[in-house]
KOLPALUM-183210 format. One record per residue (C-alpha): residue in three letters; x negated, y, z negated. Coordinates in steps of 0.1 Angstrom, whole numbers, plus 2048, in hexadecimal, padded with zeros to 3 digits. Last residue first. Layout:
REM residues N
AlaXYZ ...
//
This chain:
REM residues 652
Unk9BB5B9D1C Unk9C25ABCFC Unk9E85B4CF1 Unk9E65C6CCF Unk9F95B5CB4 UnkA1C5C4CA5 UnkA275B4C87 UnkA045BCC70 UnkA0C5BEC4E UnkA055C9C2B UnkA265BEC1A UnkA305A2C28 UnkA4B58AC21 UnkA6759FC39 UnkA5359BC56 UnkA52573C5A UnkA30563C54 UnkA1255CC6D Unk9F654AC6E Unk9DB551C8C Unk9C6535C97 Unk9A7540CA8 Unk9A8542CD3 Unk99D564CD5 Unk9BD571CE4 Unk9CD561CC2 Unk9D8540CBF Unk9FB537CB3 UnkA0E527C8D UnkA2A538C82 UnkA33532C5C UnkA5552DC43 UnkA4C522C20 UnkA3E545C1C UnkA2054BC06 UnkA27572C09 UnkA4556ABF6 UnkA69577C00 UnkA75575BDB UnkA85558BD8 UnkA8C546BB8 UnkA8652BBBE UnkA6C523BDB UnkA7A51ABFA UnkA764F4C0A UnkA624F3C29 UnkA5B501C49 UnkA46502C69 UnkA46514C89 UnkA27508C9D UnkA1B516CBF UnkA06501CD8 UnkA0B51BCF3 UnkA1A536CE2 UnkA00551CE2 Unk9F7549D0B UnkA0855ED1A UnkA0B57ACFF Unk9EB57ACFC Unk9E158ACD6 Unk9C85A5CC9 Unk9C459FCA7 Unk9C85BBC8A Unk9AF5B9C70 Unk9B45C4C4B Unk9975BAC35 Unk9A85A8C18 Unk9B85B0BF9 Unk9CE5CAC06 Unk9E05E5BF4 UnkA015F3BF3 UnkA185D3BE3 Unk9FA5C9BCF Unk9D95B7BD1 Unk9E95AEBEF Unk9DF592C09 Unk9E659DC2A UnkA0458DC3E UnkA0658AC67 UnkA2358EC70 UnkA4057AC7B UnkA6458AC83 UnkA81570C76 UnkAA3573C8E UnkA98555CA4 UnkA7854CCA4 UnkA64571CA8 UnkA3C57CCB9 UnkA385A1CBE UnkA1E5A7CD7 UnkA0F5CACDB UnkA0C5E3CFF Unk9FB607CFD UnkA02625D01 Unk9F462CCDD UnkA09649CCF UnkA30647CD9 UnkA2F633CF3 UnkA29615CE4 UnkA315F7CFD UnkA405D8CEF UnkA385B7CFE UnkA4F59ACED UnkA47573CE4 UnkA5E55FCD7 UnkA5753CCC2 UnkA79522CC4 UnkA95523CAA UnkAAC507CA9 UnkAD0511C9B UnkAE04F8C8B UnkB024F4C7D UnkB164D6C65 UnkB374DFC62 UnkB474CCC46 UnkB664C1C38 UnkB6E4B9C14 UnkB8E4D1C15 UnkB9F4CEC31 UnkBA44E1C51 UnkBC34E2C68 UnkBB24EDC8B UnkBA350DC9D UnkB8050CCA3 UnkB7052DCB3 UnkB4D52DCC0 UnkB42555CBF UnkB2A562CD3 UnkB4257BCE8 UnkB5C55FCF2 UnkB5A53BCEC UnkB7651FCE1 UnkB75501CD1 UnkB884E0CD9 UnkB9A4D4CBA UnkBBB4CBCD1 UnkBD94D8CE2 UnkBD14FECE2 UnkBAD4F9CE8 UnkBB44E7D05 UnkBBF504D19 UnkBA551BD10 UnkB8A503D16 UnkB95500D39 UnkB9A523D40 UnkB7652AD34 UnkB6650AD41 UnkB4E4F9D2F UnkB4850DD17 UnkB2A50CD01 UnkB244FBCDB UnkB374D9CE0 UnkB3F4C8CC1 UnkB2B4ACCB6 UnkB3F497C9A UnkB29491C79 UnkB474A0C62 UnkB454BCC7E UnkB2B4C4C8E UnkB184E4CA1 UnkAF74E9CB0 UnkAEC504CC1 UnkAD8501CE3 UnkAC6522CF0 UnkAC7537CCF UnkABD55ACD2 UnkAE5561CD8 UnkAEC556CB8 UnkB0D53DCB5 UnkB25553CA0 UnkB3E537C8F UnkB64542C93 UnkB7B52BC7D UnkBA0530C8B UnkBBC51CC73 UnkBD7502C7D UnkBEF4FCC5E UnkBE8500C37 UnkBCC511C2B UnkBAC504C24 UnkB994FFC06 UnkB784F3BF9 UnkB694F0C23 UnkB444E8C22 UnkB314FEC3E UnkB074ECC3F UnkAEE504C53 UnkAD04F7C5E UnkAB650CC76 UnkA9E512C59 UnkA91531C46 UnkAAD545C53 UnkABE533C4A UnkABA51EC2A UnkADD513C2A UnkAF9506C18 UnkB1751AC20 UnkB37516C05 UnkB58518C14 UnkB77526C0B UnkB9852FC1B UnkBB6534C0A UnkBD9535C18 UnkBEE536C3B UnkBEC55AC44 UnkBC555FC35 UnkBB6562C0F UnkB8F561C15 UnkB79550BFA UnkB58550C04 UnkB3553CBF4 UnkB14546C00 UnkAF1539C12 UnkAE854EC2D UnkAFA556C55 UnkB11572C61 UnkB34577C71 UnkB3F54FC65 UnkB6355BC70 UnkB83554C5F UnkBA4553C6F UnkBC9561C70 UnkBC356EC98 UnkBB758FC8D UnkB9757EC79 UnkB8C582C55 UnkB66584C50 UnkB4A56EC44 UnkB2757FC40 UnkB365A5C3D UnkB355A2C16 UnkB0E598C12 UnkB035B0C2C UnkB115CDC1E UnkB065BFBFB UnkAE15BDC08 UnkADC5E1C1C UnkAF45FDBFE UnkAD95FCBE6 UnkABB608C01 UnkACF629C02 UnkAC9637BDF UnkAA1635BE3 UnkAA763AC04 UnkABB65BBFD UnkAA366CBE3 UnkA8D687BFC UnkA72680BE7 UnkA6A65DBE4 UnkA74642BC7 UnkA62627BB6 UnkA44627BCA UnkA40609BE8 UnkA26622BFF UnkA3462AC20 UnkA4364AC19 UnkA25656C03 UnkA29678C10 UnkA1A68BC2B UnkA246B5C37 UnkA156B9C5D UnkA3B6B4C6F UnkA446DDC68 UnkA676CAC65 UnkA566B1C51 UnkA5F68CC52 UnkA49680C6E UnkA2467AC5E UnkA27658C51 UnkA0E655C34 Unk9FA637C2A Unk9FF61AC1A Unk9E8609C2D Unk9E75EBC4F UnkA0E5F0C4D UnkA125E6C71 UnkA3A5E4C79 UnkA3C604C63 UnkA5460CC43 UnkA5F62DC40 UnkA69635C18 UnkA5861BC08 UnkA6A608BEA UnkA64601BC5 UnkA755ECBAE UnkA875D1BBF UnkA715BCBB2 UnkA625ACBD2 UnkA595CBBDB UnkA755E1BF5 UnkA795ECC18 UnkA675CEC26 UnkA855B6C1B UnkAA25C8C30 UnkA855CEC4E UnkA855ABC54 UnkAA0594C4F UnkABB5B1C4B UnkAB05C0C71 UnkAB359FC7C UnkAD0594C70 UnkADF5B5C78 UnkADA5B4C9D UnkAE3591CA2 UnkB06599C8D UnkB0D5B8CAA UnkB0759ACC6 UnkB1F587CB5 UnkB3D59FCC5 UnkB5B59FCAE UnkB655C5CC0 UnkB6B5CFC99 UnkB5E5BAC84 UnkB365B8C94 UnkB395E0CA0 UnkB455E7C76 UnkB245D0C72 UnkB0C5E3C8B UnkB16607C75 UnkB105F8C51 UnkAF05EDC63 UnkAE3608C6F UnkAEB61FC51 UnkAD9605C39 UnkABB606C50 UnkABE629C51 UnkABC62DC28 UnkA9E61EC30 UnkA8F632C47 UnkA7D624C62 UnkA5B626C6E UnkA4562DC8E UnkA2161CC89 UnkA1E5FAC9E UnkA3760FCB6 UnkA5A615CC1 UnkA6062DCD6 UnkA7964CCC9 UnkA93652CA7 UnkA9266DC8D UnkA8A66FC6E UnkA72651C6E UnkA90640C7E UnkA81626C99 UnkA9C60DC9D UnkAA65F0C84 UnkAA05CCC92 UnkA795C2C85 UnkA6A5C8CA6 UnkA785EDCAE UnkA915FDCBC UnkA8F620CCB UnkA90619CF4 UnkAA75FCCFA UnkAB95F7CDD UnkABA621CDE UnkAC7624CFC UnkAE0603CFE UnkAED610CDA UnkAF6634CE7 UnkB06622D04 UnkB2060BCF0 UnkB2762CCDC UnkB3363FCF9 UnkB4961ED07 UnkB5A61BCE5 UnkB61642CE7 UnkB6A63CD0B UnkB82621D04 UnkB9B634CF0 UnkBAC61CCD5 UnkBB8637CBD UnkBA6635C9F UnkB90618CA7 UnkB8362FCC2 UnkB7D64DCAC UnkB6D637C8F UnkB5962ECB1 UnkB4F64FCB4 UnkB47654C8B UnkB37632C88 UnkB1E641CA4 UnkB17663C90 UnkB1164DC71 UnkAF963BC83 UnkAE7658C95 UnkAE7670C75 UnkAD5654C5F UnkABC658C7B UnkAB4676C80 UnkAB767CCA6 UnkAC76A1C9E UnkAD26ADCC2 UnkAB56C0CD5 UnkAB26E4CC9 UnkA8A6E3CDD UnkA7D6F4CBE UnkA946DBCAB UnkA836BDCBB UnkA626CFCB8 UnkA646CBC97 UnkA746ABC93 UnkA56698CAA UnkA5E696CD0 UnkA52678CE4 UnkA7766ACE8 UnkA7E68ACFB UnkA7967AD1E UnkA9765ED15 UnkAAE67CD17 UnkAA8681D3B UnkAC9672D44 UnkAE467AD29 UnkAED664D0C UnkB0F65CD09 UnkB2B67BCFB UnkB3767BCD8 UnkB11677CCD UnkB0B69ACC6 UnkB296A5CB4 UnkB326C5CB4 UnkB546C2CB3 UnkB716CFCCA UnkB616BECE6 UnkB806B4CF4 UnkB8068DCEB UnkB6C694CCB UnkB8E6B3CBC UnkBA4694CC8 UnkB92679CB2 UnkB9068FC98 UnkBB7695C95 UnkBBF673C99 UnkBAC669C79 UnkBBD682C6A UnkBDC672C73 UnkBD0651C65 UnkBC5663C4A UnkBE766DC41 UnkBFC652C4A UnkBEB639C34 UnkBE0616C3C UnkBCD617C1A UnkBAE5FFC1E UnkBAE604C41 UnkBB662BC40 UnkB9662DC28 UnkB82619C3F UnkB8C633C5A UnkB8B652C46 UnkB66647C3C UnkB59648C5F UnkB6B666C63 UnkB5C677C4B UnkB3A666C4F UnkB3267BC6B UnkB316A2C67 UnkB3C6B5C84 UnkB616B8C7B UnkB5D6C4C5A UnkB716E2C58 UnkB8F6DDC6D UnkB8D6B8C6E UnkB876B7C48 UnkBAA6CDC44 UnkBB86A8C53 UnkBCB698C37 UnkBCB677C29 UnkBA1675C1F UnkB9B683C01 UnkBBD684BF1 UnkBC665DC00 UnkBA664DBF7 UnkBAF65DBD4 UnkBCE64CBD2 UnkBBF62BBDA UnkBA662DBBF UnkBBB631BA2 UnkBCF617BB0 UnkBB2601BA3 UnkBB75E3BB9 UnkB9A5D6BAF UnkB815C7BCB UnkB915DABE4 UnkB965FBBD0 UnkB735FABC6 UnkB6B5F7BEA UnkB7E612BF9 UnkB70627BDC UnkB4E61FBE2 UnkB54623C07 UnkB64645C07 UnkB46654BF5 UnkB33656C14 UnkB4F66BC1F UnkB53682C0C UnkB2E688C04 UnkB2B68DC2C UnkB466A5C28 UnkB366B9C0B UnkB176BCC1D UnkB1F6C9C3E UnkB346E2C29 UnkB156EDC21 UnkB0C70EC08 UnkB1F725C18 UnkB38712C22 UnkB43704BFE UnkB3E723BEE UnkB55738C05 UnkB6E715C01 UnkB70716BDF UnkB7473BBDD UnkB94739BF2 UnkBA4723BD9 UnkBBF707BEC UnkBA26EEBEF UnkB9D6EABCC UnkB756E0BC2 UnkB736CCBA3 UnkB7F6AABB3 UnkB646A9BCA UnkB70689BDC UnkB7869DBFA UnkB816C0BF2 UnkB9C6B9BDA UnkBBF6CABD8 UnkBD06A6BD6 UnkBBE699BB9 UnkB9C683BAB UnkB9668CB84 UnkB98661B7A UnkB8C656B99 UnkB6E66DB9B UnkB6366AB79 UnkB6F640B7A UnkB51638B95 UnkB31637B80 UnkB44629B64 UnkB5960EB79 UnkB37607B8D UnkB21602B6C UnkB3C5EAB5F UnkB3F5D6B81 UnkB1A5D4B7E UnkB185C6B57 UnkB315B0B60 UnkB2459EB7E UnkB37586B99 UnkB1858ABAB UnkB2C594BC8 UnkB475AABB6 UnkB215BEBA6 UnkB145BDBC9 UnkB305D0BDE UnkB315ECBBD UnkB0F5F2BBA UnkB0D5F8BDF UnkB24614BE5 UnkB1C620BC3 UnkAF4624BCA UnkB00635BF0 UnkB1B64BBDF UnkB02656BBF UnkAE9663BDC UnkB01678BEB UnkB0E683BD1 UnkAEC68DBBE UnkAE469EBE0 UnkB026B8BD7 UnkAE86CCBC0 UnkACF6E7BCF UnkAC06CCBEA UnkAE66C8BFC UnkAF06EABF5 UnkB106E9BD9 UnkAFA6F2BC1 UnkAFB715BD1 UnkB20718BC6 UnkB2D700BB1 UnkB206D8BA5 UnkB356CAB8D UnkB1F6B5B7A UnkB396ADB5C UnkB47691B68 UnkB2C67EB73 UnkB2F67BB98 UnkB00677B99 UnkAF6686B7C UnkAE2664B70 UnkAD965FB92 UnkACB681B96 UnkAB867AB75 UnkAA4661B8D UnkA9763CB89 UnkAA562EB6A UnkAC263CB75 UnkAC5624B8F UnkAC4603B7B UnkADB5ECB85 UnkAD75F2BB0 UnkAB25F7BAC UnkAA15DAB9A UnkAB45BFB83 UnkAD35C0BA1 UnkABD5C5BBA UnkAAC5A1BAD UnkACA593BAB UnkAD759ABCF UnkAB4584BD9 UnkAB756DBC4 UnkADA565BD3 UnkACE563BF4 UnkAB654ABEF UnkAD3533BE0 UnkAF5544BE4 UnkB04564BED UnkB2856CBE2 UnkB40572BFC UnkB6357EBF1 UnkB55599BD6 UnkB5E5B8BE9 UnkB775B4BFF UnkB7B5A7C23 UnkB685B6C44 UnkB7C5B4C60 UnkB7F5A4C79 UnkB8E5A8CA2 UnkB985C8C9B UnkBB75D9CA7 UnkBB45FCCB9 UnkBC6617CA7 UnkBDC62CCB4 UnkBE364DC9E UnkBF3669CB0 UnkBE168BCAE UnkBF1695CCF UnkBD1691CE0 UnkBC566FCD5 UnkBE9663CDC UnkBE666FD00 UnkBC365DD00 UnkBD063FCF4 UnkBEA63AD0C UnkBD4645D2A UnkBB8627D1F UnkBD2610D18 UnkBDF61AD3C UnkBB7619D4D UnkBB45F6D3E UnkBD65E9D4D UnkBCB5F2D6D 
//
């Protein structure tokens, strides 16, 4: 009963325009207060030497890219005329900025302020989004704006709301705030951008950074123009029976057939859009429409290595369906707002994996060159023929290059580490702190009663040991939420050498107790620990990961069925030796596997990791099992291949 009320309340407010926003149960903190660590650190340094430094090294449309004199009019306003640049510019800055407060680095926070100060600087209340040289009260403005895309300038808007959000964050730069307010406090975007999704999406981290009227309002606005159908968003409504019959379709046929866009970039930022509705005003049925997007395409799109199928657009997974990577860094910006928000761990399970294996396949070691698609079975660097809309024109899309043609991985792929750097420890409703996500790092996290700050020793995922040590604590009783991952059957958990209990005994019961004493507490995959902590203390974790197998059908092309073997979130594959990143130095053959009898006798093994890390094909990490045939078969996780086999045929 009380459901269906909240659900009445918010609805009413919804369609009077009345923000009501739904609480979160974390929330990401700024810029800067987790810093990775050990393996993890390498890894941030090299993007740092490679992409995310050094962009306009790649592509003059970086170097152009919100500088203040590219002030793109009329038909450069069209997304491949001109405004890409924007686009582009707001992914690199959106992660530039994240790493170079994690890294603690000059040279990056530099590059950010310069990068970022044209907008900042020139930003005012007549803007059209962030486009500070287009005035929304000139008639001709707008006539050039919609004819060449206002699709485009609002999804440059707000893409470009995170940078900002998060340079304010980190700096305070009032600067910044006021122009989060100009571009996003007022709700003429509803009226003219309503179907475009990272608007809203932006609006909402801007209204949390800012807590203004405005966008709140605005916020309102959209959610009531998605609640009656005043928008033509596809994904405002949950997917529709019949619709897992189209997952055969190519992009061409797709838009012969006008079904809804399934590209992927579109599908995440579509979903944060919803559930930017829901957050907005706390109506249950935009929360319960994106919950059954994400069953589908879990269920139906995903494949092995965590991120769903996205070679343009999403359907069955196979050994030879990719994903994009400027979806990956879409997906996974979109899983963690689902992590903070509803503080379910089974949002963190998704990203880990996706960030343990695909995160590392979309680049070299170098952080040079990327691919475009990557493939479960990269057996060549070979062409993936699903990007055209006549679906017959190839590129090089799963060849590591320095850039591909169209530009937005190449600027995309900076935005995948930092996101998940930040969103590893978050600040909880209750006054707490929350171990969200799992690698070596440092945080600092002011809450209610003080400072927290830890330092997490750890090779995970690389090893099931994770070591907590508290360096400050506030003052009085404080919440510690730990995610215990759901692929683990028995976690372990101590404190200073004490055992604490890892699964409830009793709900009720340990409830109760857990007000009078250090007895934790469970709900949604989280262990919670409430107590005065000390500095010096320690929470010693382990996870133990035991060998998976998993039968995947492809129905895409083969129709047929392949094993996928994992320990807990690390995919193993079979690794080819490389003469370099796109060719083999061995004869390529796939084995067939049983997935009945794969495991019997199966050895995970690990030792120390090499310094510095750089996700070597020699990986300290190894899965030991028996192919169909009987002959041992070595494996490595996903994310230290290059040439690859992930997905293995299952012998007949």
């Amino acid at each position: 009963m009380n459901r269906i009320l909240v659900t009445m309340v918010s609805s009413l407010a919804t369609l009077a325009g009345v923000a009501a926003f739904a609480p979160d149960a974390m929330s990401v903190p700024k810029p800067g207060a987790v810093k990775p660590a050990g393996w993890l650190r390498d890894w941030s340094l090299a993007a740092a030497k490679g992409y995310t430094g050094h962009m306009t090294d790649v592509d003059e449309e970086f170097v152009r890219a919100w500088r203040e004199d590219f002030t793109p009019r009329g038909k450069k306003l069209n997304w491949w005329e001109g405004t890409w640049s924007c686009e582009g510019g707001a992914y690199w800055f959106d992660g530039l900025v994240r790493l170079a407060f994690q890294l603690d680095d000059p040279e990056l926070k530099a590059l950010a302020k310069k990068r970022l100060d044209p907008v900042l600087d020139h930003m005012n209340a007549n803007a059209i989004g962030f486009c500070w040289w287009l005035d929304r009260r000139d008639a001709q403005h707008w006539t050039e704006v919609r004819a060449a895309s206002t699709w485009m300038v609002n999804w440059v808007a707000g893409m470009f709301a995170r940078p900002v959000s998060a340079w304010y964050e980190a700096t305070g730069d009032a600067r910044a705030l006021k122009a989060l307010r100009e571009a996003m406090g007022t709700d003429y975007w509803v009226t003219e951008f309503s179907s475009t999704p990272t608007f809203p999406s932006g609006a909402y981290e801007s209204w949390r950074i800012t807590g203004d009227a405005g966008i709140a309002n605005a916020l309102a606005s959209f959610a009531g123009c998605l609640a009656t159908n005043r928008t033509r968003e596809a994904y405002a409504t949950a997917p529709t029976n019949g619709l897992e019959s189209t997952l055969w379709t190519k992009r061409k046929e797709q838009w012969e057939m006008k079904l809804p866009s399934r590209h992927g970039v579109f599908t995440q930022e579509d979903l944060l859009s919803v559930f930017a509705a829901y957050r907005a005003t706390g109506d249950g049925k935009f929360l319960e429409t994106v919950r059954a997007w994400y069953a589908f395409l879990d269920t139906r799109a995903r494949l092995p290595f965590g991120a769903m199928v996205m070679d343009e657009e999403w359907g069955h997974p196979g050994p030879g369906r990719g994903t994009e990577s400027c979806a990956l860094a879409a997906e996974e910006w979109s899983r963690i707002n689902l992590l903070a928000a509803l503080g379910e761990g089974r949002w963190g399970d998704d990203v880990e994996r996706a960030f343990f294996n695909a995160a590392p396949a979309m680049t070299d070691r170098a952080w040079q060159n990327h691919v475009y698609f990557q493939v479960p079975n990269r057996l060549e660097a070979k062409p993936v023929k699903r990007l055209s809309v006549g679906d017959t024109v190839e590129q090089t899309s799963a060849t590591y290059t320095r850039k591909h043609s169209p530009l937005c991985c190449t600027a995309g792929l900076n935005r995948v580490l930092p996101n998940y750097v930040q969103a590893m420890w978050m600040k909880t409703a209750d006054g707490g702190v929350a171990a969200a996500l799992y690698g070596p790092c440092t945080v600092e996290i002011d809450v209610p009663g003080g400072r927290f700050a830890a330092a997490e020793k750890t090779d995970y995922p690389f090893g099931s040991a994770i070591e907590i040590e508290i360096t400050a604590a506030p003052a009085g009783k404080m919440p510690l939420k730990l995610r215990l991952p759901n692929w683990c059957d028995a976690p372990e958990v101590s404190l200073d050498g004490t055992p604490l209990a890892t699964k409830p005994a009793c709900g009720f019961c340990d409830w109760f107790f857990s007000l009078f004493a250090d007895r934790p507490a469970f709900k949604d995959g989280f262990m919670t620990i409430t107590r005065v902590w000390r500095a010096g203390e320690k929470l010693t974790l382990a996870f133990p990961m035991k060998p998976r197998v998993a039968v995947v059908r492809d129905l895409d092309d083969t129709q047929k069925d392949f094993a996928c073997l994992s320990a807990g979130p690390i995919l193993f594959a079979r690794g080819y030796a490389e003469k370099d990143a796109n060719t083999a130095a061995e004869p390529i053959v796939v084995p067939e596997l049983d997935p009945k009898t794969v495991l019997t006798g199966a050895n995970l093994a690990w030792v120390a990791l090499p310094k510095p890390w750089d996700w070597p094909l020699a990986s300290p990490m190894t899965l030991e099992v028996k192919d169909a045939a009987g002959k041992p078969l070595k494996l490595v996780p996903y994310g230290c291949t290059k040439m690859r086999a992930s997905m293995f045929p299952v012998a007949k």
